[in-house]
N, C-alpha and C positions, 0 to 999 in steps of 0.2 A: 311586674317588676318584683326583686326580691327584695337584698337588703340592699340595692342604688339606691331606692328612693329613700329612705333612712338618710344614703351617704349625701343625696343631693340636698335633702334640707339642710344636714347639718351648712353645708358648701354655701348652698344659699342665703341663709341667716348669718352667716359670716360675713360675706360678701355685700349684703345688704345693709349692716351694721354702721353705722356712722363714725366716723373716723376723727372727727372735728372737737366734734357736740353731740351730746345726747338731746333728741329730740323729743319728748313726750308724745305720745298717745293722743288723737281729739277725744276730748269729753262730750259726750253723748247727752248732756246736761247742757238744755238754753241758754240755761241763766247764768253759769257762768264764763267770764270773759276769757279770750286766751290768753295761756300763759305766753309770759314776757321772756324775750329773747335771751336763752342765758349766756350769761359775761362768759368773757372769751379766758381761758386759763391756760396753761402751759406748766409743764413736770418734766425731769428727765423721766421719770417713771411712765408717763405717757408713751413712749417710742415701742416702735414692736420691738419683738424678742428675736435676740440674733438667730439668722439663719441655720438649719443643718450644714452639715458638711458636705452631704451629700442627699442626692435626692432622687427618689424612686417614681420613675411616672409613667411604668405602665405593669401590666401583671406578669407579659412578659420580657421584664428587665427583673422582675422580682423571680422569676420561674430560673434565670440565669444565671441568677446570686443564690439560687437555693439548691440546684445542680451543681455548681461549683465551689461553694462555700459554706451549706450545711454544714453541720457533722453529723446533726441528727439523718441527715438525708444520705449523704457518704457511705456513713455507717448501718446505714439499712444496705445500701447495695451492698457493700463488703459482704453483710453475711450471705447475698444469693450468690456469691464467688467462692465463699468457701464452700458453700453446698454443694458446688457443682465440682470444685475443686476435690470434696471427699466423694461424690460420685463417681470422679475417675480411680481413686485411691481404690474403692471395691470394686471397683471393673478388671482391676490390675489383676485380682484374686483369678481370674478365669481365662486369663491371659498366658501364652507362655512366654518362660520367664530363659533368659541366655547370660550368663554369667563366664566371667576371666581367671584365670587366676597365673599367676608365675612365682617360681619360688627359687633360693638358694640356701644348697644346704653343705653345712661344713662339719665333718663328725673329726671329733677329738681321739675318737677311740674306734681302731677297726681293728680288725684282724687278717692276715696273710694265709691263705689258701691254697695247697698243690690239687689242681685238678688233670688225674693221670687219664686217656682214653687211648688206646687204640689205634695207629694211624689208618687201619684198609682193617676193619668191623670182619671182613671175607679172608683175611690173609692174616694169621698169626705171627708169621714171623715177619710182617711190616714193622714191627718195633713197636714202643710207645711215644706217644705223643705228650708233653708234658705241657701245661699252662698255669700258669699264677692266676689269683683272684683273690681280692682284696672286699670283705665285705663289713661293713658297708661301703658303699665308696666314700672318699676321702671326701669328696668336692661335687657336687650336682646340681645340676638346675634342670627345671623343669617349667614348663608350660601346659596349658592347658583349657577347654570348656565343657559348658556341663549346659543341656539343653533342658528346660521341664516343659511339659507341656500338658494342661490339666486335662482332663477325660471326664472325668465326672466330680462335680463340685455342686453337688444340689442347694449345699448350704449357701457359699457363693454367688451363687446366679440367685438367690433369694435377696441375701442382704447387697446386692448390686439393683436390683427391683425398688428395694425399701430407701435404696439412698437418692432412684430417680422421683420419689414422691416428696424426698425431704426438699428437693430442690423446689419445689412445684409450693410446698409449704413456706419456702423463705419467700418465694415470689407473693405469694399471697399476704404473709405480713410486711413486707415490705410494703405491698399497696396501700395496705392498714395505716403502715405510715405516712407516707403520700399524706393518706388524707388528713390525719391528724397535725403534719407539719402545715397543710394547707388551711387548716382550722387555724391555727394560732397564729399564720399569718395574717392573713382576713381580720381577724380579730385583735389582733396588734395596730394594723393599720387602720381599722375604727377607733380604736384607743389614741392614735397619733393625731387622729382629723378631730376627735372629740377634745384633746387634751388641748390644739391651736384655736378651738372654737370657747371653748375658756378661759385661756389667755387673752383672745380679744373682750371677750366679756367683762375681766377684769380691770380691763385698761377700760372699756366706758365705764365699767364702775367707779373708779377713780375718777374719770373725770366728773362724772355727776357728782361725785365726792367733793372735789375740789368747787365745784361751781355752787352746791351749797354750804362752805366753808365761802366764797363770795360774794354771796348772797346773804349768809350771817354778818360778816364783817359790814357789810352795806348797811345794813340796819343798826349793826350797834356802831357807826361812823356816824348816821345821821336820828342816835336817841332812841331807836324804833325797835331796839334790840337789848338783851343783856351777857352778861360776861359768860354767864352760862350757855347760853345760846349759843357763842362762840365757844365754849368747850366742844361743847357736844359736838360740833358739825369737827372739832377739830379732831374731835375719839374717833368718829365717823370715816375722817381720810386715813385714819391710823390702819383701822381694820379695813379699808379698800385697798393701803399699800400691804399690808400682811396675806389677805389675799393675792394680790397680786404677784408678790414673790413666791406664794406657795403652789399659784401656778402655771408659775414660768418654771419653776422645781420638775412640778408631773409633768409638762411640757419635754423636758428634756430627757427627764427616766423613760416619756413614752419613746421618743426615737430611740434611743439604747435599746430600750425590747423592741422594737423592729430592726435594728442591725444584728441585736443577738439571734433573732428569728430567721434573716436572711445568711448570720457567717460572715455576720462583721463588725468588729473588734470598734469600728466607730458610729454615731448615731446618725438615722436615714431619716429625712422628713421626706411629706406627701407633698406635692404642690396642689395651688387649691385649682387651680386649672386643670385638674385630672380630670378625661372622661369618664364619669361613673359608668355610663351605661355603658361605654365598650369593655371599661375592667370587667362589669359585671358578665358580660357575653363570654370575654376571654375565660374567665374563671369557669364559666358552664361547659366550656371549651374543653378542660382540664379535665373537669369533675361532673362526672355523670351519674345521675337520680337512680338508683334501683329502688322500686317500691316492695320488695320482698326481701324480708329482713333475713332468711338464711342466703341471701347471696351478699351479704354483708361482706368484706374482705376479711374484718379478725373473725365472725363465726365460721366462714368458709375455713381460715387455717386454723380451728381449732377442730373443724371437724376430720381435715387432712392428720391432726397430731393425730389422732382417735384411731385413724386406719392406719400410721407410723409405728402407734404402741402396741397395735396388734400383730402389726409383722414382727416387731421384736419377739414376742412369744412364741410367733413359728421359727422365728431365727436361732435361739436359744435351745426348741426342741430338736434343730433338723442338728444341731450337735453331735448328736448321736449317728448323724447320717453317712456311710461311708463314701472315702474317698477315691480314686483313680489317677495314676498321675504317668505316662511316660516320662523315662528320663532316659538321656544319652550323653557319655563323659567321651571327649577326646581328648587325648592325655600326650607330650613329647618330656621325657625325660633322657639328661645327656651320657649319664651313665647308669646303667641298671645290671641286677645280678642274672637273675635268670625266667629275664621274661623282654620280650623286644623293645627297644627304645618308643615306641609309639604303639599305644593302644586306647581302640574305638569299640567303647559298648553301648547298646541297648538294650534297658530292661522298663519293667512296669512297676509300680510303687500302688498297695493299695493299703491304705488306712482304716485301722476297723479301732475306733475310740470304746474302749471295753468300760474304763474308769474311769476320772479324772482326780479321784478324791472329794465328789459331790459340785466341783465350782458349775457346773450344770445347769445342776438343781435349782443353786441358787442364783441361778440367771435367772432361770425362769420364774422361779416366785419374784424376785427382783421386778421381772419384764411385766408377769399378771399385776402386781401393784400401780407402775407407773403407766398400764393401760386404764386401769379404774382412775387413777389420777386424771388421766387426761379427757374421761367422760364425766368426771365432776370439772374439769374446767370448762368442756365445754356448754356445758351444761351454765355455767357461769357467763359464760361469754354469750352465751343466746339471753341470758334473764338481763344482762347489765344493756344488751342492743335494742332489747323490745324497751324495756323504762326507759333510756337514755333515750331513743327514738320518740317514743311516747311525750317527755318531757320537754325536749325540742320543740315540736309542735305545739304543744300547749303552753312554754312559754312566749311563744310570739303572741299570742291572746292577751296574755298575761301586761307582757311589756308591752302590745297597742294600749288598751287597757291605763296602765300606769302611764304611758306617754300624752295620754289624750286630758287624766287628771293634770299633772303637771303643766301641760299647757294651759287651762284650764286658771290653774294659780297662775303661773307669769301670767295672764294680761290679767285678772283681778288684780295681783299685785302691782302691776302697769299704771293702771286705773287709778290704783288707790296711792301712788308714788303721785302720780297726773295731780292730783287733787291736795294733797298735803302742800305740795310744794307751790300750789297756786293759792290755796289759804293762808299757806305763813310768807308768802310775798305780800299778801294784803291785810298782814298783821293779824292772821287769826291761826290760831293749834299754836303750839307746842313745839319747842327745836325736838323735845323728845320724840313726839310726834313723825317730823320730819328723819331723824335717825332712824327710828323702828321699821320707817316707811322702805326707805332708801336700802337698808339691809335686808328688808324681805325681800325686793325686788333681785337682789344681789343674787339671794338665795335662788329664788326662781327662776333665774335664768340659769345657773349652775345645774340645779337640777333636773329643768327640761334637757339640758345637754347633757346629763348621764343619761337621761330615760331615752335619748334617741339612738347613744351609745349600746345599751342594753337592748333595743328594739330592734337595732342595727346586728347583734351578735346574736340575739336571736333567729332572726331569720336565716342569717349565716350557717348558722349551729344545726335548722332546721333543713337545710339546703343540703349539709355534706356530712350529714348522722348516718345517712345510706348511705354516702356517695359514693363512686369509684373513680381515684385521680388517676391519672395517667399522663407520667411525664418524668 
């Protein structure tokens, strides 16, 4: 198991948790008697904390809300749309291109023309023939299209190449994000199950709290106690309800950041009846282990930029590269001077780029910089995946390690709560005593429940630092 077993304790020690009464611990010590059944108390502060609004229970109802309501997720796919959207845009370059056009034209200014010929060109004395012509004409329109059709576009069919890799590059970070929107879900949702596993803790704090504020008042009711005594246990419920408020507070910011994680504007709690271990299956489902850190998804597209910025330097050079184009106009104009109302040509069009005024040049040193750019990134992106990889794995040690100490204090501190509170029931220690006691344990169980949270994210962390999501 990965981090389920993490999420099943937390689940479990929640669920096991007494709801009533806090029960102590058996002392492992003969000689002393058990402790006495403690008084029954009552708080509105006792009650669980109100419901989410909404609730997530399984990964894929959360896979659902994150295809539909990311933006971080949306917004990854948008960019493989435009990518492919600007692949078509350079495809168009090599394509041939059919254009319209219609016009009218009204001239303010012409002039009147005697055009004398000949009637029989063979017979002179057929007379002459006389006609007007007004040029320009008064009034004309015209119709017309113009066909191109490219022949040779070396540059073209290059940067139509370079723009099928940038697509293959958004795909590749996009999965980058997958997986990272998948980290901070996972991780959200140990923060929501850690944040409810606190809140119950708080609330048996409190009542331990109140039930030795019970137990004070008993004894200074029947002499056996003093005023101070009842302070203390009363300072004691003060900071079990401050606590307690403080969190049912993270309680609440935790669902917020799992509705913001899933793309929703309101807070998502867990139920504690989640299958761990089928989330956990599901999620393996999603997210697959590569143990080879260049097939990482961001150093895979950072090595795709690397071969992108290099085509840009031949893209830039082949500028220089001539071009080829047929063209063909077919043309209807309704009045014309002296050439037929309709004409249809074809010729060849070849581009030979001699100068530009240097903007060239400066593509291409432009192009050679942001190629060296993109091999020091990648180069970054390989050193951040091996540490971050590395660190992964060694913080799961780390946080077993720290979870096993922590456990460790909660029951000494258990023990040592166990025992104060059964000495100053039979009139021995200190209310300070019993305060100090009561707030270590506090403490202890607070922070066995981040170290499980932290044990819980690490393996998480460790699980999808290679992964590759898919969905």
């Amino acid at each position: 198991m990965l981090f389920g077993v993490v999420l099943c304790s937390l689940l479990a020690r929640a669920q096991q948790m007494p709801r009533t009464k806090e029960a102590p611990p058996a002392l492992p010590s003969a000689g002393i008697a058990p402790v006495a059944p403690a008084p029954e108390v009552s708080d509105p502060m006792l009650g669980p904390v109100e419901a989410a609004p909404r609730i997530v229970r399984s990964w894929e109802e959360a896979l659902t809300l994150i295809r539909s309501r990311s933006p971080d997720y949306i917004g990854g796919y948008q960019n493989i749309r435009r990518a492919e959207a600007q692949s078509r845009i350079a495809l168009a370059a090599l394509l041939p291109t059919l254009n319209g056009q219609a016009s009218y034209t009204h001239q303010f200014l012409s002039q009147k023309f005697i055009l004398a010929a000949p009637k029989d060109p063979d017979n002179a004395a057929a007379g002459i023939k006389v006609a007007p012509i007004v040029a320009p004409p008064a009034n004309t329109w015209a119709v017309g299209g113009t066909l191109n059709v490219p022949i040779v576009n070396v540059k073209g069919f290059h940067d139509w190449r370079t723009s099928k890799r940038n697509e293959e590059a958004a795909r590749l970070s996009f999965s980058d994000e997958r997986r990272q929107i998948t980290t901070s879900v996972v991780n959200t949702l140990l923060s929501s199950l850690t944040a409810e596993r606190v809140a119950d803790l708080n609330r048996v704090g409190l009542r331990a709290a109140l039930e030795r504020l019970a137990l004070a008042e008993a004894r200074l009711k029947f002499g056996q106690g003093t005023e101070l005594d009842h302070d203390r246990a009363l300072q004691d419920v003060a900071a079990a309800r401050a606590l307690l408020i403080s969190g049912d507070e993270s309680l609440r910011q935790a669902r917020e950041e799992l509705g913001r994680a899933l793309g929703l504007p309101q807070p998502i709690g867990v139920p504690p009846t989640l299958d761990l271990e089928e989330f956990e299956r599901a999620v393996a489902r999603t997210c697959h282990l590569n143990e080879d850190i260049e097939r990482r998804p961001d150093v895979v597209a950072a090595r795709k930029r690397v071969e992108i910025a290099d085509r840009a330097i031949t893209s830039a050079e082949l500028e220089t590269a001539p071009t080829l184009a047929a063209v063909s106009s077919l043309d209807y104009a309704s009045e014309v001077t002296f050439s037929p109302n309709t004409t249809w040509s074809l010729g060849g069009v070849l581009t030979l780029p001699f100068y530009d005024g240097g903007a060239r040049y400066g593509r291409m040193r432009d192009a050679r910089a942001a190629a060296e750019q993109a091999r020091q990134a990648l180069i970054s992106t390989r050193l951040n995946a091996v540490i971050e990889s590395a660190r992964a794995h060694r913080a799961v040690g780390v946080s077993q390690a720290s979870r096993d100490v922590a456990l460790a204090q909660r029951d000494l501190a258990a023990r040592v709560d166990a025992r104060t509170r059964e000495g100053f029931s039979r009139g021995f220690g200190t209310s300070l005593d019993l305060v100090v006691s009561a707030q270590a344990l506090r403490q202890a169980e607070i922070d066995l429940a981040v170290q499980d949270l932290d044990l819980g994210e690490a393996r998480a962390s460790a699980v999808l630092a290679n992964a590759e999501c898919l969905y």
